[in-house]
Structure formats: structure tokens, C-alpha cells
C-alpha positions as CSV (number, residue, x, y, z in Angstrom):
1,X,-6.1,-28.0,33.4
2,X,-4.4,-27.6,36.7
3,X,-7.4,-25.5,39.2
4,X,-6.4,-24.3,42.3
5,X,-9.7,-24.6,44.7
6,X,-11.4,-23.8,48.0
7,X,-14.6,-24.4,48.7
8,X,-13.8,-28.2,47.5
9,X,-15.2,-30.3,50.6
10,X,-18.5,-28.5,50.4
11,X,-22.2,-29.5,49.1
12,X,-21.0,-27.9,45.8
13,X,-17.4,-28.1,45.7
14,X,-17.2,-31.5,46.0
15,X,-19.5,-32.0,43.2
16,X,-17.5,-30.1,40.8
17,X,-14.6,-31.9,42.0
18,X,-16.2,-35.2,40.9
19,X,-16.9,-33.9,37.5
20,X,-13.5,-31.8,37.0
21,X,-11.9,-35.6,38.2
22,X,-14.0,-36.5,35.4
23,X,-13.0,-34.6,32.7
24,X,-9.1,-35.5,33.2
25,X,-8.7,-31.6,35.1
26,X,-6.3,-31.9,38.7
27,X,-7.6,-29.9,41.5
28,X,-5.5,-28.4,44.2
29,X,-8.0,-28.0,47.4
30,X,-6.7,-25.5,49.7
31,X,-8.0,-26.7,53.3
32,X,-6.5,-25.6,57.1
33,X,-7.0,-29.3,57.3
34,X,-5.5,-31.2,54.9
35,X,-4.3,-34.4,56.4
36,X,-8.1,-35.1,56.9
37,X,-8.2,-35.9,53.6
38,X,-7.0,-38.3,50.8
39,X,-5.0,-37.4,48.0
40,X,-6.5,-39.0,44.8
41,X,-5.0,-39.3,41.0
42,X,-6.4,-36.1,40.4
43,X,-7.0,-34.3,43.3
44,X,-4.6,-32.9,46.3
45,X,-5.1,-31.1,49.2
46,X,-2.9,-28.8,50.6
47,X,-2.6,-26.6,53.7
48,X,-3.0,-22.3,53.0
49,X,0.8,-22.2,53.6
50,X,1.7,-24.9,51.1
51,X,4.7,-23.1,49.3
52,X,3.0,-21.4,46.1
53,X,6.1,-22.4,44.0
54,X,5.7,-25.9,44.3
55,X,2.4,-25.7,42.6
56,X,2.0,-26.3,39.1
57,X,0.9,-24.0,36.3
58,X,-2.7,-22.9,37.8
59,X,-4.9,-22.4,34.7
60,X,-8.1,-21.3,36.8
61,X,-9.1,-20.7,40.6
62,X,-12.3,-21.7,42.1
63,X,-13.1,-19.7,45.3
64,X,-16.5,-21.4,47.2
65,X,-15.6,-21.5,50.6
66,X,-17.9,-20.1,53.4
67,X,-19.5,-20.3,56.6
68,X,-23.2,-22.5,56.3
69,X,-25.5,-20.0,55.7
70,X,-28.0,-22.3,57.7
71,X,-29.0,-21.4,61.6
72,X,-30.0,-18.6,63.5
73,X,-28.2,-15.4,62.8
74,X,-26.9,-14.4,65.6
75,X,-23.9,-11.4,65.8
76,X,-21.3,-14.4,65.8
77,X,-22.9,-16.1,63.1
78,X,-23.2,-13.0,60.7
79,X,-19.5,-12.3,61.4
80,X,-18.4,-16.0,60.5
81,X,-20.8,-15.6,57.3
82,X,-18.8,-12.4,55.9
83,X,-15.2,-12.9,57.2
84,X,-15.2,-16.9,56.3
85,X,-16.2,-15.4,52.7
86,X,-13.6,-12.1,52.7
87,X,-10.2,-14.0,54.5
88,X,-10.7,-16.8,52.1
89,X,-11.1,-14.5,49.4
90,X,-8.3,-12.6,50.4
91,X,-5.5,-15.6,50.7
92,X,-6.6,-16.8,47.6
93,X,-6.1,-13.1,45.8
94,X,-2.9,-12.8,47.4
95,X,-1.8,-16.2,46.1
96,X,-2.9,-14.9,42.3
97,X,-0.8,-11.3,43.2
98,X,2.6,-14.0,44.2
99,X,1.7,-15.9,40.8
100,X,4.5,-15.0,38.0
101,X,2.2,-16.8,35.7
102,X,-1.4,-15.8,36.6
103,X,-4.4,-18.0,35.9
104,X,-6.8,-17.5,33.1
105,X,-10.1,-17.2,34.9
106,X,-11.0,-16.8,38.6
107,X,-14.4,-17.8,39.5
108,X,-15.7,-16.7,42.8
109,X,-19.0,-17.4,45.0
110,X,-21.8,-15.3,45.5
111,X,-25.5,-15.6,45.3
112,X,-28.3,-13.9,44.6
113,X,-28.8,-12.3,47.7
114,X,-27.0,-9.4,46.2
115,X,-30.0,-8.0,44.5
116,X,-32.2,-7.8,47.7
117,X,-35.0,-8.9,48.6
118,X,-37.9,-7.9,45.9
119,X,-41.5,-9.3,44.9
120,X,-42.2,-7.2,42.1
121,X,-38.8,-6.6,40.4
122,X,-37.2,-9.3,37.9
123,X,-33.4,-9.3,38.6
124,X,-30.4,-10.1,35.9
125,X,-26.6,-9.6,36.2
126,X,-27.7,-5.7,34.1
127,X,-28.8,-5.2,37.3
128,X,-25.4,-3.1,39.2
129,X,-26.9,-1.9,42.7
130,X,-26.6,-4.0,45.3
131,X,-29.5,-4.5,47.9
132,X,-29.5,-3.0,51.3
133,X,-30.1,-6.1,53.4
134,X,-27.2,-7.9,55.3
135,X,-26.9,-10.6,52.7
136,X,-27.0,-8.1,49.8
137,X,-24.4,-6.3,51.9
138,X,-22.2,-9.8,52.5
139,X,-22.2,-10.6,48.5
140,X,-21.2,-6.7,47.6
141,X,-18.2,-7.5,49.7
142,X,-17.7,-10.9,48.8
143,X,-17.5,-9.4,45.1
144,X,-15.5,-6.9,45.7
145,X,-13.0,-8.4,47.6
146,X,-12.4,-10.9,44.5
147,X,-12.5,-7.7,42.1
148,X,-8.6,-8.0,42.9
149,X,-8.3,-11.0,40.4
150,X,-9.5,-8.7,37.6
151,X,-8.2,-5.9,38.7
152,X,-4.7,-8.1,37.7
153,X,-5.6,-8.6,34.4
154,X,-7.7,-12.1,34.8
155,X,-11.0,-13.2,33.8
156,X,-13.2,-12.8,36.7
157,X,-16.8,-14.3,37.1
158,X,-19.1,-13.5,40.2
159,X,-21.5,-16.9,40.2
160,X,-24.3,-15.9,41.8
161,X,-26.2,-19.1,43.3
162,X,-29.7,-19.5,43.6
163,X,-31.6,-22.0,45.7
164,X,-29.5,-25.3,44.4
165,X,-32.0,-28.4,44.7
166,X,-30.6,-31.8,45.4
167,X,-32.4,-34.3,47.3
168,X,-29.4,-35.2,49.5
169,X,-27.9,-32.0,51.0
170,X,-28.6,-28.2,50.6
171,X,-31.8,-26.6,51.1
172,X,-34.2,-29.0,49.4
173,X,-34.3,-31.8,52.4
174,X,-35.4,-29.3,54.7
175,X,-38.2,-28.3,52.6
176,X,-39.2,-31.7,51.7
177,X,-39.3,-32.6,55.5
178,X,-42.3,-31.0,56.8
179,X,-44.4,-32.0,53.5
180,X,-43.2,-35.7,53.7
181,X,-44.5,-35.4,57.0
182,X,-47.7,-34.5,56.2
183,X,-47.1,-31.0,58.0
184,X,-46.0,-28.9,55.0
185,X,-47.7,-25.9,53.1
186,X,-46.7,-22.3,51.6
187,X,-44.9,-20.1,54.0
188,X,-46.4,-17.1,54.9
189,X,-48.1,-15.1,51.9
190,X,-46.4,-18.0,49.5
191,X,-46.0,-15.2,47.1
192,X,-42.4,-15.1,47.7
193,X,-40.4,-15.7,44.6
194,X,-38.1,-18.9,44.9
195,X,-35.1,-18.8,42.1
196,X,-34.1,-22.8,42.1
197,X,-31.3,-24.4,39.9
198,X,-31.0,-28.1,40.0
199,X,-27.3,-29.4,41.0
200,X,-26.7,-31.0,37.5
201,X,-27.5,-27.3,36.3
202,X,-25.2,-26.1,38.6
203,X,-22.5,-27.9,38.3
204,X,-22.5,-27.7,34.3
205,X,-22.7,-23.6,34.3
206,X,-19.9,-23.4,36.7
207,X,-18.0,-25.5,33.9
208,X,-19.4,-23.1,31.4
209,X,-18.3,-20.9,32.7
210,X,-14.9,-22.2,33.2
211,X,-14.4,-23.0,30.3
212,X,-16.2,-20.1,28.0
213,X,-13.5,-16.9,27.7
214,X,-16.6,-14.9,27.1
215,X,-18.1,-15.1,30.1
216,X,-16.9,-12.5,32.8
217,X,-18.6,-10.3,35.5
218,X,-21.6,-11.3,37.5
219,X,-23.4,-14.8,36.1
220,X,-26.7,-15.7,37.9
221,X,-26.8,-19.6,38.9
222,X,-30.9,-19.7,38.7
223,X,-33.3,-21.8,36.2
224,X,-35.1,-19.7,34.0
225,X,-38.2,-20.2,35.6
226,X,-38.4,-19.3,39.4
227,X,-41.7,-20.2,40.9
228,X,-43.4,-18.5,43.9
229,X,-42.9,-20.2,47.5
230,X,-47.0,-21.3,46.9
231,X,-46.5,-22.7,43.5
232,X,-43.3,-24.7,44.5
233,X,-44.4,-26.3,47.7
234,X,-47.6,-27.3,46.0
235,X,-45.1,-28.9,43.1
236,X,-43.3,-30.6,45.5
237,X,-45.9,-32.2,47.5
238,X,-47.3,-33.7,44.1
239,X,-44.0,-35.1,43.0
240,X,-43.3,-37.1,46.5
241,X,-47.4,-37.8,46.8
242,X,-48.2,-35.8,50.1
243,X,-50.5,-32.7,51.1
244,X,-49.1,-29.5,51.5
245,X,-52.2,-27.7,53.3
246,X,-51.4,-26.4,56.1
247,X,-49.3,-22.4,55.9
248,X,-46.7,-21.6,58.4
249,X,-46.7,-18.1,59.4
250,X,-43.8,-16.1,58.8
251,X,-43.9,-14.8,62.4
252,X,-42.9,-18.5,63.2
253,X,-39.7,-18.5,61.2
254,X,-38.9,-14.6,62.0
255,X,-38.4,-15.9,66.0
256,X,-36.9,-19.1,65.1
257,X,-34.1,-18.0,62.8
258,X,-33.9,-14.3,63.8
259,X,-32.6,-12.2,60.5
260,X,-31.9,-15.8,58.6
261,X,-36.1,-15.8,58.2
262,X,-35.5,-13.6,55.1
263,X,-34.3,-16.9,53.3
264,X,-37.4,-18.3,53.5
265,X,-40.1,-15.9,54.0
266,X,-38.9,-13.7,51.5
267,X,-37.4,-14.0,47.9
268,X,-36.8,-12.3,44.3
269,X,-37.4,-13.5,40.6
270,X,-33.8,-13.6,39.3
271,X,-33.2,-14.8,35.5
272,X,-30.1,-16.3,33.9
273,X,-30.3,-13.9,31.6
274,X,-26.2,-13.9,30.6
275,X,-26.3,-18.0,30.9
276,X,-29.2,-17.6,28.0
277,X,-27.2,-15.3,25.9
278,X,-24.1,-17.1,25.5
279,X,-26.0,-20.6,24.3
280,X,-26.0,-22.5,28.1
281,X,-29.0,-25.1,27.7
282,X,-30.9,-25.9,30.8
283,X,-31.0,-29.9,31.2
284,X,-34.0,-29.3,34.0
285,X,-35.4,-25.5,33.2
286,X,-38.7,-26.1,34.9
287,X,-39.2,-27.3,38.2
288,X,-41.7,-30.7,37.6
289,X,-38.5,-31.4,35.3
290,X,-35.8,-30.8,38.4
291,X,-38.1,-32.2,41.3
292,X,-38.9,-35.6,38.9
293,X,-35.2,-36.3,38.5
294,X,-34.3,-35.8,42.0
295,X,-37.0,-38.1,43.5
């Protein structure tokens, strides 16, 4: 398949890239800065303004770009977190309205900070309201501004990421930091629900659901076993052999990262329910599993 792509030099875009190279697929990476990178066999990057009729048949569209979620959310940051997400979102739908030929499937980012921040509710993609929190309120747009993809007629999947664990990049290294230290322990009341996918995990549902017509609408990108911020901590300090006793106070992280604190001293149980039903099988479902592998 040809896929037209953004998102591609990223902790997960690049990752699918590698496995898309893999399976014999070419990716077109749309970048403002293309000449910083190398065309391969298989992959090609290309400025927003490359000339859409040049391109090749484009089977499917990946849309992952968007501003680090990481630091302190200031009033800039929060408004480079939603418009990165809506003006990539919107070039790329007005590349599929140009499009003669349209694509079969357009999968777009999200995550599962669109349901909120709960510790008593178990979320799956039945569930339609959106939270009322500035990152439930950034993936209700996010979504919505990619509804114009199947609003033209094309298969349109909403992956909504959980906490992805690799032990080079993302979230996971920053966790691990404080317990390999010898500094680490739960996070305020550690009851916080913590809904984890390993990468591999990750990477093979986003190809799932590439690649299976069925699958449309919202898809959660979570294990099927989320574990509470106490339970995980504790799980990781026994896999890489270090204490995890001593508790940082929320309070701590609310002045440190301003509104971004709700990342980590809050959370919500949300299952894979739709990845379950349509036969995806979870290489690392439990987090011993995941954490094992990783280190």
C-alpha cells in the first residue's frame, strides 16, 4: 500500500514506519522539514505543499502529529497542544477533499484523555461523552476535526492511546527514573488507574486496524489490564530490583507541572473492549509480561 503520513518522525510514528518498511508498504511523511531527512526505498518525505497530484494512489492516511504533551502547561503550551493537533488535522483533511481517488481508511490520533479523568468508572469506545477537562476537551476536537474524512465517505478510526511503555522514549523512562534511583514510590493516593499498552501492542493494533475494514470509530490503544499508579510502581521496582517506598505527594507535581499534573496524579480504567471483539490478541496483556520484555 502507498500511506500518506504525519506524525512519522515521532516516538510512535517512526515505529510504525519501521514495520510498515517491513511489510513491503511506502510511506509518504508529510514534514515542514523535509530536507532534514533521508529518503529511503520505501519511505519519502515531503514538504505540506508537495503537489498532491504527484502522489501516488494513497490507500490509507495516518495522522499522529502533535505538540509533546510533556512540560508544564502553560497558556502557550496548551495552545501548541490543540492547534499542532487541529492544523495538522486540517491540511491533511483538505488533502483527502483534493483527492479524485480517496483513500480507504484514515486513522487519526487521540488518546484516552477523552473520557476524563475517573477512579470509579470503566471506560470503552460505547462510551460517547466526552470529559470536561482540557485534555478531554483537546481529543473531542482532535476527533472531530478528522470526522471530515468520514464525513467523505472513508473509513475513519479515532486510536485512542494509552500510556505506551517502552524503555527508551515515551513516558516509561521517566517513571523508571526516580525508582532506579532509589527515590521512587506511588504518587499521591496511588489509587489512580494507569491504562498501559506496551509499544509492540501498539504498533500491531494500529496495523489492525489498518488493515481490518471492520474496524471504524473510536479504538482504545490500552492492555486489557490497567493497574492502579500503587500496583504499577510496586511492579516496576520488582522487575528492575529497586525499592519503591517512598510516596510523592500530589501537591508536588500539581506546582511543578501546573494543569499537566492530571497525567500523573490522576487516571481512568479504560478497556480495549472493540480490539477484544474483533479477535486482536494481546502479545503482552499484563504488565509483569510488558515490563519483563522491556528490561
Amino acid at each position: 500500500m502507498n500511506i500518506l503520513m504525519t506524525g512519522g518522525t515521532g516516538f510512535i510514528g517512526s515505529r510504525l514506519i519501521k514495520q510498515l518498511v517491513l511489510e513491503k508498504h511506502h510511506v509518504y511523511v508529510l514534514t515542514r522539514f523535509p530536507k532534514k531527512h533521508v529518503d529511503s526505498d520505501y519511505v519519502s518525505y515531503i514538504s505540506y505543499k508537495y503537489p498532491i497530484k504527484k502522489l501516488p494512489f494513497i490507500h490509507a492516511v495516518i495522522n499522529l502529529a502533535g505538540e509533546s504533551l510533556f512540560g508544564y502547561w502553560s497558556d502557550v503550551k496548551k495552545k501548541k497542544i490543540i492547534s499542532s493537533r487541529i492544523k495538522a488535522t486540517e491540511k491533511l483533511t483538505n488533502i483527502l477533499i483534493q483527492m479524485e481517488d480517496k483513500p480507504k481508511v484514515f486513522i487519526s490520533g487521540s488518546a484516552i484523555g477523552y473520557y476524563g479523568m475517573e477512579e470509579d468508572v470503566i471506560f470503552t469506545e460505547a462510551t460517547t461523552e466526552a470529559g470536561h477537562d482540557f485534555l478531554a476537551e483537546v481529543c473531542a476536537t482532535w476527533e472531530k476535526a478528522a470526522s471530515t474524512a468520514e464525513d467523505l465517505g472513508i473509513r475513519t478510526v479515532y486510536t485512542r492511546f494509552g500510556i505506551v511503555l517502552d524503555n527508551k522514549e515515551g513516558a516509561l523512562p521517566q517513571m523508571a527514573l526516580p525508582v532506579k534511583l532509589g527515590v521512587g514510590g506511588k504518587i499521591g493516593s496511588g489509587k489512580q488507574w494507569m491504562s498501559w499498552i506496551h509499544i509492540h501492542d501498539c504498533i500491531n493494533l494500529l496495523l489492525f486496524a489498518l488493515y481490518e475494514s471492520k474496524i471504524q470509530g473510536a479504538l482504545n490503544l490500552t492492555a486489557p489490564y490497567p493497574r492502579q499508579n500503587e500496583d504499577f510502581t510496586k511492579t516496576l521496582a520488582k522487575t528492575i530490583k529497586r525499592p519503591a517506598l517512598i510516596p510523592a505527594p500530589s501537591g508536588f507535581f500539581k506546582i511543578a507541572l501546573g494543569e499537566m499534573h492530571q497525567l500523573i496524579t490522576e487516571g481512568q480504567f479504560v478497556y480495549p473492549q472493540k480490539a477484544l471483539d474483533h479477535g486482536f490478541a494481546f502479545q503482552y496483556p499484563q504488565l509483569e509480561y510488558a515490563l519483563d520484555n522491556l528490561y
